[in-house]
C-alpha positions in Angstrom: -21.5 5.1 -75.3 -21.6 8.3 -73.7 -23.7 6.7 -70.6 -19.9 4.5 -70.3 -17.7 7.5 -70.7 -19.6 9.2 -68.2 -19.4 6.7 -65.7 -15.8 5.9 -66.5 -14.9 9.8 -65.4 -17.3 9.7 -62.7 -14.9 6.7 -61.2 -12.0 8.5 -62.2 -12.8 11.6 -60.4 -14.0 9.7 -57.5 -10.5 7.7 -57.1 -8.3 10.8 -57.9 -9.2 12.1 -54.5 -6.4 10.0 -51.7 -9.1 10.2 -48.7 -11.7 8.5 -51.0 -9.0 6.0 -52.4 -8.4 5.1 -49.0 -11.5 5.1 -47.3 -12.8 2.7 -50.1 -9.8 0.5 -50.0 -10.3 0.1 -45.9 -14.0 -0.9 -46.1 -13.2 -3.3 -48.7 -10.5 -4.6 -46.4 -12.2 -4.3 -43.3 -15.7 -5.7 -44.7 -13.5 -9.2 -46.2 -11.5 -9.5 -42.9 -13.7 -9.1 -40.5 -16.4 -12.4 -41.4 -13.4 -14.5 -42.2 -11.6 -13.8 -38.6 -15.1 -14.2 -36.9 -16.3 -17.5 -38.7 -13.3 -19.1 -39.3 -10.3 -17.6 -36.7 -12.7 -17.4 -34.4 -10.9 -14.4 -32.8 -12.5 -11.5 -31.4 -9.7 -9.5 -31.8 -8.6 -9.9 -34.9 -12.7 -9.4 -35.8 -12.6 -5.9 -33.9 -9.2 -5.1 -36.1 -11.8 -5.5 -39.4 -14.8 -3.3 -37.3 -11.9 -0.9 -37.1 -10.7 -0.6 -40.5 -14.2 -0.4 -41.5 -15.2 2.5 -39.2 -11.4 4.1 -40.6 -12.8 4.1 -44.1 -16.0 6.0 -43.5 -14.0 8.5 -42.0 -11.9 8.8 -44.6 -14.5 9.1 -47.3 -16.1 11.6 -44.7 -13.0 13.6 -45.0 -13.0 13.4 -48.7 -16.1 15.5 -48.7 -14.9 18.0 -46.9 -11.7 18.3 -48.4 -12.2 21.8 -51.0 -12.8 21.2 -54.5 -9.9 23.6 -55.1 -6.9 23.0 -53.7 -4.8 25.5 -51.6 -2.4 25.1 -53.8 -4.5 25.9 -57.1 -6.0 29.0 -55.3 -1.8 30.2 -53.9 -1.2 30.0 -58.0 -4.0 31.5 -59.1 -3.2 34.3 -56.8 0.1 35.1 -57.3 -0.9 34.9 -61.3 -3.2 37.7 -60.5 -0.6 39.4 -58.9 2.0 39.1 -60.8 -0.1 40.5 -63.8 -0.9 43.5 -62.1 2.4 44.5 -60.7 4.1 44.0 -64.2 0.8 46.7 -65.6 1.5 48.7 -62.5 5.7 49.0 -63.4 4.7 48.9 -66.7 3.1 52.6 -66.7 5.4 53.7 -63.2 2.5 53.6 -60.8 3.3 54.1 -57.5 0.2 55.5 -55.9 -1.5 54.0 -52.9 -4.9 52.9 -54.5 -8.5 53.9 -53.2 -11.0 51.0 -52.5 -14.3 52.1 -53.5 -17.9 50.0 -52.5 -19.5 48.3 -55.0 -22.1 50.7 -55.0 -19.4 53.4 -56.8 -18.2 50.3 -58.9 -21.7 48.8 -60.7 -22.4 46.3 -58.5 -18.8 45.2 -57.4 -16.4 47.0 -55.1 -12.6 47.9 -56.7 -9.6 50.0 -56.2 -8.5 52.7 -58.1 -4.7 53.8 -58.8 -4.6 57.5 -60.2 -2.3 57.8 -63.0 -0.5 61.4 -61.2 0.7 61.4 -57.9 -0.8 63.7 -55.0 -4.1 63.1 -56.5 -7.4 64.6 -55.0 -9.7 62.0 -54.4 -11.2 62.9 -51.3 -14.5 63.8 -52.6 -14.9 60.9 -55.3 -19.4 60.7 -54.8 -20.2 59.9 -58.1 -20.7 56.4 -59.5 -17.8 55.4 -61.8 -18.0 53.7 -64.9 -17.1 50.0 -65.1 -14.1 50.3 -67.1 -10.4 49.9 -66.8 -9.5 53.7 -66.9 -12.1 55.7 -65.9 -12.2 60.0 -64.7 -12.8 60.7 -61.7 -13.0 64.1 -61.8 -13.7 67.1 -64.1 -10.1 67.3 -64.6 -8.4 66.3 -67.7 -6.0 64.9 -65.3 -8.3 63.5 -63.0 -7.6 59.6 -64.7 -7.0 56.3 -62.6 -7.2 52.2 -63.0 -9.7 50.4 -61.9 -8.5 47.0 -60.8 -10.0 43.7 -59.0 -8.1 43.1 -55.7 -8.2 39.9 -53.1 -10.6 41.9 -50.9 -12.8 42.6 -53.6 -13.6 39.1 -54.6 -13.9 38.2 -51.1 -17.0 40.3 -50.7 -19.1 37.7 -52.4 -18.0 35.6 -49.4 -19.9 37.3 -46.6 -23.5 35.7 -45.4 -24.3 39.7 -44.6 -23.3 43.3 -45.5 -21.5 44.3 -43.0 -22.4 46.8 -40.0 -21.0 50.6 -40.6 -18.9 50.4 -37.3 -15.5 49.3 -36.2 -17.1 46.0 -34.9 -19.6 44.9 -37.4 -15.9 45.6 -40.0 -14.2 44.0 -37.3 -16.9 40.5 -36.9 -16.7 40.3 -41.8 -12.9 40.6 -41.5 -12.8 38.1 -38.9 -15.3 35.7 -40.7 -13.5 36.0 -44.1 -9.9 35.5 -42.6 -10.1 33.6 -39.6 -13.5 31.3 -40.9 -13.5 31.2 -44.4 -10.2 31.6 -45.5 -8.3 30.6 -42.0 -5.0 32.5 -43.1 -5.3 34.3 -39.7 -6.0 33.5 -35.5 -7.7 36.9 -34.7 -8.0 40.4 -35.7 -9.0 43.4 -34.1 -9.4 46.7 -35.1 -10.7 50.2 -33.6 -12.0 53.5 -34.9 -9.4 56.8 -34.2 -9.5 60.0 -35.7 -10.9 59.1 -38.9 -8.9 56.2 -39.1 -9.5 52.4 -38.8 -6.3 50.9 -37.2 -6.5 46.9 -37.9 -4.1 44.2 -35.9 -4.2 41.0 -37.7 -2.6 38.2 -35.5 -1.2 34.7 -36.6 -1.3 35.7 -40.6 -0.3 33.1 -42.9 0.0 35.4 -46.2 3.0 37.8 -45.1 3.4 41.6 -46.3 6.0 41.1 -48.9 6.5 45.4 -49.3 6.8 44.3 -53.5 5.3 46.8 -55.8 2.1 45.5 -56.1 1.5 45.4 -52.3 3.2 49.1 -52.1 0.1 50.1 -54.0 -2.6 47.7 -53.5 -1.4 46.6 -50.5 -0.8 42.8 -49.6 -4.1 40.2 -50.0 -5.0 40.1 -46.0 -4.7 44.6 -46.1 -6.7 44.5 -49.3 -9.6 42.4 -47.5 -9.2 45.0 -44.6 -10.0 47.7 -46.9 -12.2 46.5 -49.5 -14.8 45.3 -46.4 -14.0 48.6 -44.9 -15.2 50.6 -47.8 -18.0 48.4 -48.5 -19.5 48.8 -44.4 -19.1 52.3 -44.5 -20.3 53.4 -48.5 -17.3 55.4 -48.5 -13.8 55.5 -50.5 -10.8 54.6 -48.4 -7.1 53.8 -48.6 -4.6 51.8 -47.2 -2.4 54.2 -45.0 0.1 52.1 -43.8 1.1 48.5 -43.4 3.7 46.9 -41.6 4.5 43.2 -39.7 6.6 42.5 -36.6 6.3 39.5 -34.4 3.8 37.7 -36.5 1.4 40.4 -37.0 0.2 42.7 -39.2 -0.8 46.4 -38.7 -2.9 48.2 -41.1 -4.0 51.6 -41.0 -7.4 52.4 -43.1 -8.0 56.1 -44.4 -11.5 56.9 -44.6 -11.6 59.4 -47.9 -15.1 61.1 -47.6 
């Protein structure tokens, strides 16, 4: 019984997927046309229209394969859930800070942002390693409170092969493997090393900077991935400066905090 159920939803998952269902519909085709045009058409043509449709349906269940298990759709909903469920904590308790990505080594083994509860908060010299909490101190002041949240960029960390290289190219070759490779919700990016600052120009972006609460102070997914690898490279705190769009691309500014 449970042999039949299994292969019953084996089947079912199988045909819920259109490239399979239509790779498997042109062999079948293909393989029944093809013998009876040869054999008893007698026409080549007609035979190399069943080869055809035969060759079409491996290529179809070929693309089945590769198509992602999740669909960009699920992972867009998820997202915005995510979202959404921060920015309504963030307005929630008035937060309006920009938030400070820390590496994972600060973070117990995964990298986050924190959002200080007072503004013109010092956090310049955050060394220590943080509890894994929602509120944690980061500081010896009474004061000295923030969030700690999961961002886009954090999760994407998991994604890279490597850690990446403390310099503006190795930051520059993870954000372009994560956005460009993994991802592909950008053409290019580039960024260079100024002053203490890591200026970031993402070309041909896909997710927008929307300039909503949530991306005021977390800054919008492709920014977040920005600065979440950033910190992570260099061991080191840092913060979205700025952020802005024009002409299809996005700037982004990275303060390095210690």
């Amino acid at each position: 019984m449970r042999q039949g159920t299994l292969i019953i939803l084996t089947m079912r998952s199988l045909l819920n997927n259109p490239y399979r269902w239509l790779g498997l519909s042109l062999c079948v085709a293909g393989a029944v046309f093809s013998p009876l045009a040869f054999f008893i058409v007698t026409s080549v043509p007609l035979t190399a229209v069943g080869l055809s449709a035969i060759m079409l349906g491996f290529v179809c269940v070929a693309l089945a394969n590769a198509r992602p298990y999740i669909s960009p759709e699920a992972c867009q909903l998820m997202l915005k859930t995510g979202m959404e469920n921060t920015s309504a904590l963030l307005e929630e308790l008035n937060l309006r800070n920009k938030a400070v990505y820390l590496p994972s080594l600060m973070r117990e083994g995964r990298p986050q942002a924190l959002i200080p509860l007072l503004e013109d908060a010092d956090l310049m010299h955050i060394k220590q390693k943080l509890p894994g909490r929602l509120i944690v101190r980061y500081g010896a002041n009474p004061d000295d409170m923030a969030i700690a949240v999961t961002t886009a960029g954090s999760i994407n960390i998991d994604l890279l092969e490597n850690s990446p290289e403390p310099t503006s190219e190795g930051i520059e070759d993870a954000v372009n493997y994560i956005l460009t490779g993994v991802l592909d919700i950008a053409s290019a990016v580039h960024i260079i090393s100024q002053d203490g600052l890591l200026r970031a120009e993402i070309t041909g972006a896909r997710l927008p900077y929307e300039n909503v609460w949530y991306e005021r102070c977390l800054g919008s997914p492709i920014a977040s991935i920005v600065a979440a690898i950033s910190s992570e490279a260099l061991a080191k705190p840092v913060r979205i400066k700025e952020e802005s769009q024009a002409k299809g691309k996005i700037s982004v500014v990275i303060e390095v905090l210690a």
